[in-house]
N, C-alpha and C positions, 0 to 999 in steps of 0.2 A: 435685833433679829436679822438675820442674813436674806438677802433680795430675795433667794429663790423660797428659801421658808416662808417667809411673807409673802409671794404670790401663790402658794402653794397652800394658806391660809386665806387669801383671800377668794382662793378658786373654791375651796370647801364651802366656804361661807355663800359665795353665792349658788353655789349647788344646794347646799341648805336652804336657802330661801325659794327656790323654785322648785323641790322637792315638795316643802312643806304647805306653798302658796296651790300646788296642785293637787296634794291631797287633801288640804282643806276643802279646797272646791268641790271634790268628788264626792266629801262625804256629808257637804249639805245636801248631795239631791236623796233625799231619804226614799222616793218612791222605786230609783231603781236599785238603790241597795238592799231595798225588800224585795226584789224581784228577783236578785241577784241567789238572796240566801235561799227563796223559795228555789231557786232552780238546781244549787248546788246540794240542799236536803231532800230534792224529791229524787231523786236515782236512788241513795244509800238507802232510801224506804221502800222506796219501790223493790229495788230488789232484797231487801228484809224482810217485805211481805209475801214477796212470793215463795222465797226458801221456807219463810216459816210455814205458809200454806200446803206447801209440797210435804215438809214435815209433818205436818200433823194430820194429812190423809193419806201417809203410807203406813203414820203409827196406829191409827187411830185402833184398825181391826185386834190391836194387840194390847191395846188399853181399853176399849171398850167392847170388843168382840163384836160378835155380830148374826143379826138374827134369820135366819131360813125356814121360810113359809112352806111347809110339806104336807101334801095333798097325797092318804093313802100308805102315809109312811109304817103302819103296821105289819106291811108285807115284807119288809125289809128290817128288820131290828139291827143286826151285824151294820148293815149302812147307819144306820143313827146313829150305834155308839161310838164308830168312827167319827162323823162328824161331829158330835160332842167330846171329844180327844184335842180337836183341833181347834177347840172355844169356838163353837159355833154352836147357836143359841137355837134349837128346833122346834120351833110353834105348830105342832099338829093342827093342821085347818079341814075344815070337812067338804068335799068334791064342791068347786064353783069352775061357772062358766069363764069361758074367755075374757069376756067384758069385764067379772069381777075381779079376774087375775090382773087385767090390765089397769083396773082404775086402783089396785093395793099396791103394785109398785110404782103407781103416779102418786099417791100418798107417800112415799118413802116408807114404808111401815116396814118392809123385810127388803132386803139385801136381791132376795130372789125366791121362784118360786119354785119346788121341788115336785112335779107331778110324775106317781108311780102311776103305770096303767093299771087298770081293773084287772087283768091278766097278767102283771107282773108274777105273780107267787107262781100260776103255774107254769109260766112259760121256763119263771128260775128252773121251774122243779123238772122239768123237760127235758130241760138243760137243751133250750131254744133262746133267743137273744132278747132280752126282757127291757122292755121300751121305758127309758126313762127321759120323763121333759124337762127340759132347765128355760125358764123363763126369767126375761131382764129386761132391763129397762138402758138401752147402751148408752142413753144421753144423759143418763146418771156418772156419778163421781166414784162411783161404787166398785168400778172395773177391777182393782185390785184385789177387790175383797172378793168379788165372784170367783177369780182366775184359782185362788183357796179352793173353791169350793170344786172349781172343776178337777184341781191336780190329789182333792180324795177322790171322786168317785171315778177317777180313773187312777189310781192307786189298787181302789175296791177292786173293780173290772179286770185288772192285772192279777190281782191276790184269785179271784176267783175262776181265771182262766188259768193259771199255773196251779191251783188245788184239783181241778177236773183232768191236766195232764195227769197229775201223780197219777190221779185213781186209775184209768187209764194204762200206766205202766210208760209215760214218755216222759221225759225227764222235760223240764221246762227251758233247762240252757239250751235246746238245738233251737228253738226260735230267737237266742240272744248268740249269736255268731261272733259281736265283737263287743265288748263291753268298754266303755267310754268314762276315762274318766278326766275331769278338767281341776286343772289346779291355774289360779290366777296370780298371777305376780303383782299386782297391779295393788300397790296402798292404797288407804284411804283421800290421802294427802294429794296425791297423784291424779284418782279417779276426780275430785271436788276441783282441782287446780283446771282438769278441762272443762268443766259445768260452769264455775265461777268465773275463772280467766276470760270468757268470753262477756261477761258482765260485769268482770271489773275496768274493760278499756274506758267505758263512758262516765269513771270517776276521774279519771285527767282531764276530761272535758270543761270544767272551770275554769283552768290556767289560758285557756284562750276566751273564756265566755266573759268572765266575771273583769276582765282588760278592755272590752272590747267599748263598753259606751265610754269610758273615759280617755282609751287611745282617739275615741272619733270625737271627742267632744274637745280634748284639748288640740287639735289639728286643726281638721278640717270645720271643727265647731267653731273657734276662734276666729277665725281667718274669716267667716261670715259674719261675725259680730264685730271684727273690726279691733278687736282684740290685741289680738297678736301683734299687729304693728308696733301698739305700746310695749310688748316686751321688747323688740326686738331694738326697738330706740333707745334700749337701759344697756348701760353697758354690762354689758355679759353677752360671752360668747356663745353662738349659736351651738357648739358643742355641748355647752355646760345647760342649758336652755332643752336642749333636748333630752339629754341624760337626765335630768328634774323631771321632765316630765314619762320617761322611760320610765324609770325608779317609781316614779306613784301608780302607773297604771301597773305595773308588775307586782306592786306592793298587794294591790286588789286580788290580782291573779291567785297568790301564794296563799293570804287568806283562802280565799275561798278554797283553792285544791287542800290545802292542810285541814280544814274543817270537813269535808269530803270524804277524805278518808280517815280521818280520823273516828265518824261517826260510822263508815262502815266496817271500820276492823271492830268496833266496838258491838256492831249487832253481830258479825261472823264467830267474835267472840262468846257469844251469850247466846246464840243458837245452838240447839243440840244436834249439831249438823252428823254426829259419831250412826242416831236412830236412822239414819238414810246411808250407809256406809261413805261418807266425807268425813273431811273435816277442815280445821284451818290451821295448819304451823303457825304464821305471822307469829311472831313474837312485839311487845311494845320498841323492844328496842331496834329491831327489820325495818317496824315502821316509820322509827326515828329518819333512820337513815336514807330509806324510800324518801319520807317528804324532805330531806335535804337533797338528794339527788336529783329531786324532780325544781329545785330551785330556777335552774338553769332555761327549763323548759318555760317557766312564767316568763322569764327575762325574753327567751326567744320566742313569746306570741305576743308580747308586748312589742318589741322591737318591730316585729312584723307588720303588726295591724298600725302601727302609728306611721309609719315610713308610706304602707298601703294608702290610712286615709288622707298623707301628705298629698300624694300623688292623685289623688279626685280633685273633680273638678267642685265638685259638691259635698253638701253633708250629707243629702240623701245618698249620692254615688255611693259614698265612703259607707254608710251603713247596708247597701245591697252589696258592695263587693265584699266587705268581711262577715257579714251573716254566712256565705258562701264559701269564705278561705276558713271559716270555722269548721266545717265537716271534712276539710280535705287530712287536717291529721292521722283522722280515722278509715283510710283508705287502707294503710300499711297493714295495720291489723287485722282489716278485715279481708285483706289478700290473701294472711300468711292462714288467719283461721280457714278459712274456703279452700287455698291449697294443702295443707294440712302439713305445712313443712314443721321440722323439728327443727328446736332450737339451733341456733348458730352465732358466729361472735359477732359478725354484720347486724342482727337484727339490733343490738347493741350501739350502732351508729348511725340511728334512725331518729330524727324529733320524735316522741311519742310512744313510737312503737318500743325505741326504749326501754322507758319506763314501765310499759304494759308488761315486757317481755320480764323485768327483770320482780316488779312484784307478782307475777303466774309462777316463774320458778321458785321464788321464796313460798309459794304457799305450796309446793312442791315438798317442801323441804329439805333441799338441793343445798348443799354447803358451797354460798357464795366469796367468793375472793373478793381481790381489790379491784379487779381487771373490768367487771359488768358495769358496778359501782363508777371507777372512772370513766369508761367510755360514753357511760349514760351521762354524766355530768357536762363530759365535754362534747357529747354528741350535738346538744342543744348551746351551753353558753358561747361558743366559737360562730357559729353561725348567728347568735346575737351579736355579738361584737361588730362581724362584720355589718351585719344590715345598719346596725346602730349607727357607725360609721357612716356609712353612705346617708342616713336620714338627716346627721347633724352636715356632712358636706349642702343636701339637697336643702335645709334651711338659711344659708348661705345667701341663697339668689333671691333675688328679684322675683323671677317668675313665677316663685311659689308661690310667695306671697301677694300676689296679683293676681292668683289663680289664672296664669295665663300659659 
């Protein structure tokens, strides 16, 4: 075998054994890998619970309909069969006071309560303004389903002020002077991409979370236990020494962000997101390529927080200052969301924002090229490299290792 093949072999080799001696480590401590996965499956639920929730109390009036308490409602027949048009369920009740109105819709029994005045029939028949009450409960869930009810009886109201012009002899278009009508461009895909986008930034949040006890544990953890000397007394270069242990905590990262998302394309998948006019493009194979893109990003938070808790003085230090350089990724995002800038190729060459950016236009369903793709790749592995660098130079000295 030729010199340089054989050190070129022998460098692998000891990359393998401190790759492997670190990830081993990491995944005896079983209490914070349950910690880890608890944190990386509570976002993808959290927000599955709450679409699903939103779902099913905007469908709900249209699957289960919904019932209206009506006090009087004999005076009005035209108004009933209207609102029975519009599956709304009408419980004739017989005249009750305030208090009983007030403790039926603290029961949740009706949606709301319909009270005709004693004088409605003839104030109609007058044709004077016939007093009708709508009572609710506003710190109920129900709002949507009321809002129904308000846009018939003011439907009615309209029907029956444009029947009293005809008779009249006045046509009813001079009170409508300009007639409005809206056409929305806006898809589905599009409308859910700003709902969602904004909840999907905090599934990247692993690639720096699920790195960070094992970036602080094999640094600045070591180096208090005394540890580290012993590696550092074995022949193997501090480059190669660092790289092993880069590689393991990043290994963690990737886990975790690829299980993240994976479990949330699968609930956006299986939510009937279409009943709230969303929905979700992602395709499995978008998402293939998302979590290979986002590789880079684990690499550069790994990179970051170990170089970070090289440079502590402590092991406390090291975990107050990266609890803290963990929220900073999330700054971009939530600049660009606050400013409300439109996409651009820059947001592209951002750690994080990145990736936010370029999984919100895929759910867009935006026909992406190679160009988002690479720049997200390299927007993060290039700035690994370099920190990388500098962490295996700053293993080097002395100083660190003496924490002085």
């Amino acid at each position: 075998m030729k010199p340089k093949a054989q050190a070129r072999q022998q460098l692998k080799s000891k990359f393998t054994i401190v790759f492997l001696k670190e990830l081993k480590e990491h995944m005896r401590d079983k209490r914070s890998l349950v910690m880890l996965a608890v944190f990386v499956l509570m976002f993808p639920l959290m927000i599955g619970y709450m679409l699903n929730t939103m779902i099913e109390r905007s469908t709900k009036p249209e699957r289960e309909g919904m019932e209206l308490a009506v006090i009087g409602g004999a005076q009005a027949p035209t108004l009933m069969a209207q609102l029975k048009q519009k599956n709304i369920t009408v419980k004739q009740l017989a005249p009750m006071s305030e208090e009983q109105i007030g403790a039926l819709l603290k029961e949740r029994r009706a949606v709301a309560v319909l009270k005709l005045d004693p004088q409605y029939a003839a104030d109609y028949n007058d044709m004077r303004p016939a007093k009708i009450e709508l009572w609710y409960d506003s710190a109920s869930d129900d709002a949507p389903r009321r809002r129904d009810i308000e846009d018939v009886l003011n439907a009615y109201s309209s029907n029956i002020a444009s029947a009293r012009m005809l008779a009249h002899g006045v046509s009813p278009a001079t009170l409508s002077p300009l007639r409005l009508q809206r056409y929305d461009t806006g898809s589905n895909a599009s409308r859910s991409a700003q709902f969602i986008g904004v909840l999907l930034g905090v599934l990247f949040l692993p690639a720096f979370t699920c790195c960070l006890s094992a970036a602080v544990d094999s640094t600045a953890g070591e180096r208090e236990r005394r540890s580290l000397e012993v590696l550092m007394a074995q022949p193997v270069s501090p480059y190669v020494l660092v790289a092993g242990k880069w590689m393991a905590a990043a290994a963690l990262g990737v886990c975790g962000l690829w299980l993240g998302l994976g479990l949330m394309h699968a609930i956006l998948s299986w939510l009937p997101l279409e009943e709230v006019g969303m929905s979700w493009r992602v395709t499995s194979a978008d998402l293939v390529r998302v979590c290979f893109a986002a590789i880079p990003l684990c690499l550069f938070a790994a990179a970051a927080e170990i170089t970070m808790a090289m440079n502590s003085k402590s092991y406390k230090e090291a975990q107050s200052v990266l609890s803290f350089f963990t929220l900073l990724p999330m700054v971009p995002g939530l600049v660009v969301s606050i400013m409300e800038l439109e996409t651009d190729t820059w947001m592209y060459t951002v750690p994080m924002l990145a990736n936010q950016t370029l999984l919100r236009e895929l759910a867009k369903g935006q026909d992406m090229g190679m160009l988002p793709f690479t720049l997200t790749f390299l927007s993060s592995l290039l700035p690994a490299l370099a920190i990388i660098a500098f962490a295996g130079w700053r293993m080097k000295s002395e100083r660190y290792v003496l924490a002085v």
